[in-house]
C-alpha positions as CSV (number, residue, x, y, z in Angstrom):
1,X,114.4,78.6,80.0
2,X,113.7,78.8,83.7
3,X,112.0,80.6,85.6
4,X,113.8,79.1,88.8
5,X,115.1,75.8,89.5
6,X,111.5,74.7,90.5
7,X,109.6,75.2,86.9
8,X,110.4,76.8,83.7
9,X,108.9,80.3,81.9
10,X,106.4,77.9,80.2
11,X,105.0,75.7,82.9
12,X,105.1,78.7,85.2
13,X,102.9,80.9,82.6
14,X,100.4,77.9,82.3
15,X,99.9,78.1,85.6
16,X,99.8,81.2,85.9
17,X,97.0,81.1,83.2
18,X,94.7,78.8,84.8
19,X,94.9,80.3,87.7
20,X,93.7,83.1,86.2
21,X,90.7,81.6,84.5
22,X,89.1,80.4,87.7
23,X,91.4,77.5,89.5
24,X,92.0,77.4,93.0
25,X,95.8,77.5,94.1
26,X,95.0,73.9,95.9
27,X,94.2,72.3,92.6
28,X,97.0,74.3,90.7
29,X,99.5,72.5,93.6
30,X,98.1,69.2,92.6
31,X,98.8,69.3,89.4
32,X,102.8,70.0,90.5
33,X,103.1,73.9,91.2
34,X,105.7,74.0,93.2
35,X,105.9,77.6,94.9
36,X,103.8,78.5,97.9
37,X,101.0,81.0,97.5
38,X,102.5,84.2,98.4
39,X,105.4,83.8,95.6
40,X,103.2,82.3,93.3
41,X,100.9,85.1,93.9
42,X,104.1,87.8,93.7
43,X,104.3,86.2,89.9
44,X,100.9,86.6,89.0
45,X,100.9,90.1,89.5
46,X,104.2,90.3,87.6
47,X,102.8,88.0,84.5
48,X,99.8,91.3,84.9
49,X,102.4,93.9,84.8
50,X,104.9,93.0,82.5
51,X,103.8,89.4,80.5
52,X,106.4,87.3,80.4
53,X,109.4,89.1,80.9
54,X,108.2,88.8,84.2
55,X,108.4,85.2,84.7
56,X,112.0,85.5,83.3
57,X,115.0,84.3,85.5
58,X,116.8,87.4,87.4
59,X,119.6,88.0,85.4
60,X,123.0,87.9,87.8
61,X,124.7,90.4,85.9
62,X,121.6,93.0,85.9
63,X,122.9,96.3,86.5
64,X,120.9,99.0,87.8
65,X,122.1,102.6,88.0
66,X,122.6,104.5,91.0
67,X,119.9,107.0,90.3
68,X,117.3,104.0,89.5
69,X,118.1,102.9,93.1
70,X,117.8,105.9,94.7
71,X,114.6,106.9,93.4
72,X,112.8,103.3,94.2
73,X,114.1,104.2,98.0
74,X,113.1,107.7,97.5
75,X,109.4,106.2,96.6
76,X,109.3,104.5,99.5
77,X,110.2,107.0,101.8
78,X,108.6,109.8,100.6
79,X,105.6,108.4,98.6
80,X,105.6,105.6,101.2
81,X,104.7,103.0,98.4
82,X,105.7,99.2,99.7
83,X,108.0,97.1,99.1
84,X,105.8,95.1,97.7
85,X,104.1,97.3,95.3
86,X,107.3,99.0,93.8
87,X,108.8,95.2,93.1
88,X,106.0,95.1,90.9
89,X,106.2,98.1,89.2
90,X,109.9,97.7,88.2
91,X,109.6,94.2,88.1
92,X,112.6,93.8,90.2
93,X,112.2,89.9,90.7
94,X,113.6,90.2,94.7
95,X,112.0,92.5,97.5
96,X,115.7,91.7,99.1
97,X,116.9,93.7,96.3
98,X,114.9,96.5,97.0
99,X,115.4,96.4,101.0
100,X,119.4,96.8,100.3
101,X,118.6,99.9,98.3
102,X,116.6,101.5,101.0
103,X,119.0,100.4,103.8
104,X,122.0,102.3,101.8
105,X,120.1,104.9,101.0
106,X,118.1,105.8,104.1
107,X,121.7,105.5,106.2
108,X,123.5,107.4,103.2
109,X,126.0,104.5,102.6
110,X,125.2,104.4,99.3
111,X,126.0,108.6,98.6
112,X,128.9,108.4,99.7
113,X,130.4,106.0,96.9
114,X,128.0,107.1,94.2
115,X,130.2,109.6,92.5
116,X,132.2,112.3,93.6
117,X,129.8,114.7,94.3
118,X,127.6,113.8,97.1
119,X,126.4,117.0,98.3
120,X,122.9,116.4,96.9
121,X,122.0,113.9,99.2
122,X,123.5,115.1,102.5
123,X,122.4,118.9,102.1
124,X,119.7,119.6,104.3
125,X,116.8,121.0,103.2
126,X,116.3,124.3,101.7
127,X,113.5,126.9,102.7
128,X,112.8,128.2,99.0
129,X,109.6,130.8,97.9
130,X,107.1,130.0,95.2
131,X,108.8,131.4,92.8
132,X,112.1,129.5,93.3
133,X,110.3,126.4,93.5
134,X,108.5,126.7,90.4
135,X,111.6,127.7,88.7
136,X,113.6,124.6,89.9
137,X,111.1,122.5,88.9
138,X,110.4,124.4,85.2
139,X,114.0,123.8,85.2
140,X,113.9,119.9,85.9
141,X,110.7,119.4,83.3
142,X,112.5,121.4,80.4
143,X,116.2,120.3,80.3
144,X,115.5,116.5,81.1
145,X,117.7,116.5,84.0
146,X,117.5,113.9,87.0
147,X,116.4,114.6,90.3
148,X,120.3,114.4,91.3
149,X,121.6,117.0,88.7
150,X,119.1,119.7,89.2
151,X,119.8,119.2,93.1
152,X,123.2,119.9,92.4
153,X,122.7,123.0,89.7
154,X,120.8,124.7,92.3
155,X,122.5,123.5,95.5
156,X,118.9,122.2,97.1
157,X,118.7,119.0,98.7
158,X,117.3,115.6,96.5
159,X,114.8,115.7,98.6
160,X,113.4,118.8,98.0
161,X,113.9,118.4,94.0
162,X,111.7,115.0,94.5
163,X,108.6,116.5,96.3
164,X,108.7,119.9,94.5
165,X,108.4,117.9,91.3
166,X,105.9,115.3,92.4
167,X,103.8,118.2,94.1
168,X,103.8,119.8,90.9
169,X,103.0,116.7,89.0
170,X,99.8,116.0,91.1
171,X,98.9,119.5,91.7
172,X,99.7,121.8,88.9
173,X,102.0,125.1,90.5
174,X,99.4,124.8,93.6
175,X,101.2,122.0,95.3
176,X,104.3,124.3,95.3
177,X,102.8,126.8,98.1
178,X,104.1,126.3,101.4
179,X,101.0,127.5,103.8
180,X,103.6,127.4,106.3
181,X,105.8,130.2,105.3
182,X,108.5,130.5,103.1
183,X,107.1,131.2,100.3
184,X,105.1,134.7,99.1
185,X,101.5,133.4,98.8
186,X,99.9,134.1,95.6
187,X,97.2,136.4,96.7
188,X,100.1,139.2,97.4
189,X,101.6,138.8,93.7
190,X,101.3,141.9,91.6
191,X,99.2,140.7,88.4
192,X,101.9,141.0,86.3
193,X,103.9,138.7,88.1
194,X,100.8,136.2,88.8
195,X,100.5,135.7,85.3
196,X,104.2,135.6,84.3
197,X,104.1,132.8,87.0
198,X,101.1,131.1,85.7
199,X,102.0,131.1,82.3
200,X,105.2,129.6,83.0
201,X,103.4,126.9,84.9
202,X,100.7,126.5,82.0
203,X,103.3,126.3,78.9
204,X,105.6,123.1,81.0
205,X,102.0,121.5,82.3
206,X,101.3,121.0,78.7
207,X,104.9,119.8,77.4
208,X,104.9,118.0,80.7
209,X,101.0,116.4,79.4
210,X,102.3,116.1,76.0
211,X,105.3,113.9,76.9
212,X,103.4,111.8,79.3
213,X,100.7,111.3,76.3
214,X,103.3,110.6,74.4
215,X,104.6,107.6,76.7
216,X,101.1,106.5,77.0
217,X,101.1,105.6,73.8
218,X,104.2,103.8,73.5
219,X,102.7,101.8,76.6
220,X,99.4,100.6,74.6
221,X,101.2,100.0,72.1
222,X,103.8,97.6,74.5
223,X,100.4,96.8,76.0
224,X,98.7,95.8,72.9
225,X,101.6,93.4,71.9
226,X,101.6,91.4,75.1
227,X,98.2,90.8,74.5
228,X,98.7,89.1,71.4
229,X,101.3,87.3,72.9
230,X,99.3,86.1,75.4
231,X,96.8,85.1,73.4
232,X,99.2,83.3,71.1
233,X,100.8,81.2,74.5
234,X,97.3,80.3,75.4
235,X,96.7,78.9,72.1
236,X,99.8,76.7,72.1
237,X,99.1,75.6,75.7
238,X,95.5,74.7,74.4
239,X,96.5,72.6,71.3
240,X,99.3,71.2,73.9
241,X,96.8,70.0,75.9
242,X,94.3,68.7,73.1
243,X,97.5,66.8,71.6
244,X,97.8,65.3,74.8
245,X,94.8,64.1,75.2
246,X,94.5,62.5,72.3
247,X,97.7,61.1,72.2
248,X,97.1,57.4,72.5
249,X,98.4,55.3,75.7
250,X,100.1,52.3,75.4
């Protein structure tokens, strides 16, 4: 199979692999790689990420959902991770790919075909308190919904929904005050409510911790079987190699 029209998965990986155990890109293009540095570089850090499903040739029929689109532009905007960086992640084999998305969804082309209800992504954004916040995003963690749908059942903007639960994410229910105003700051809650609140906050932080455990798991496992993988192409490329070397010339 190919990995382009210029090399296949195979000769790409073996490339790949010696470049990786210590030889220069100049002596990798003498023996035949055909890709300038920056791309061949591009698929090195894919081969890292994902083995070698990320050597494989972009399928033409790959289909990916509006929501998957909108939150790699969302990540861009908001958590102002590159191009670059968030073709890696998602091993999305063309940053072109990912430019369209942001384009569509930064000029809201792209809301206005996604389905018939749109009014998540052209709202404008809502001043909410602590409490609402938290609640929102409780809501989000529990019920499994996408950033779109809880927009939607609680007529805030996407955008809000994204930061409230990324702030939440990285901060615990801290990253939810606004020390601007907005929201009532915690040192006025009564007690009761300060622990209602926090123990809200506490019981989805751990089924928030225990799902993400969870995937962490799955992902050594994942992780773990590449590995072996690799190990098993390197082997072949090594008795390759050997055979060829000893294979007699005429």
């Amino acid at each position: 199979m190919y990995s382009n029209m210029k090399h296949t998965v195979a000769e790409l990986e073996y490339y790949i692999l010696q470049y990786l155990e210590g030889m220069t890109f100049p002596m990798l293009k003498n023996l035949g790689l055909q890709y300038e540095k920056t791309y061949f570089l591009f698929k090195v850090r894919l081969y890292q990420q994902h083995g070698i499903d990320g050597l494989q040739s972009p399928n033409k029929h790959q289909h990916y959902s509006s929501e998957f689109r909108e939150q790699v532009a969302q990540e861009h905007r908001i958590d102002k991770i590159s191009i670059y960086e968030l073709a890696i992640k998602y091993n999305i084999p063309s940053q072109k790919t990912i430019r369209s998305w942001i384009f569509r969804y930064t000029n809201g082309g792209e809301s206005q075909s996604y389905n018939s209800k749109p009014e998540a992504y052209l709202m404008k954004g809502k001043k909410a308190t602590y409490e609402e916040k938290l609640h929102i995003v409780l809501d989000y963690l529990k019920n499994d919904l996408s950033y779109r749908e809880t927009a939607e059942k609680f007529q805030v903007s996407y955008n809000n929904v994204y930061a409230w639960v990324n702030k939440y994410k990285k901060h615990g229910s801290d990253g939810l005050i606004d020390s601007r105003g907005g929201s009532k700051p915690t040192a006025i809650l009564t007690n009761k409510e300060r622990l209602n609140v926090e123990n809200k906050a506490l019981k989805a932080r751990n089924e928030y911790l225990e799902m993400e455990n969870d995937a962490l798991k799955k992902l050594q496992e994942v992780e773990r079987e590449l590995m072996l993988a690799k190990q098993g192409s390197k082997q072949s490329i090594k008795r390759l190699k050997n055979f060829t070397k000893k294979k007699p010339t005429k």
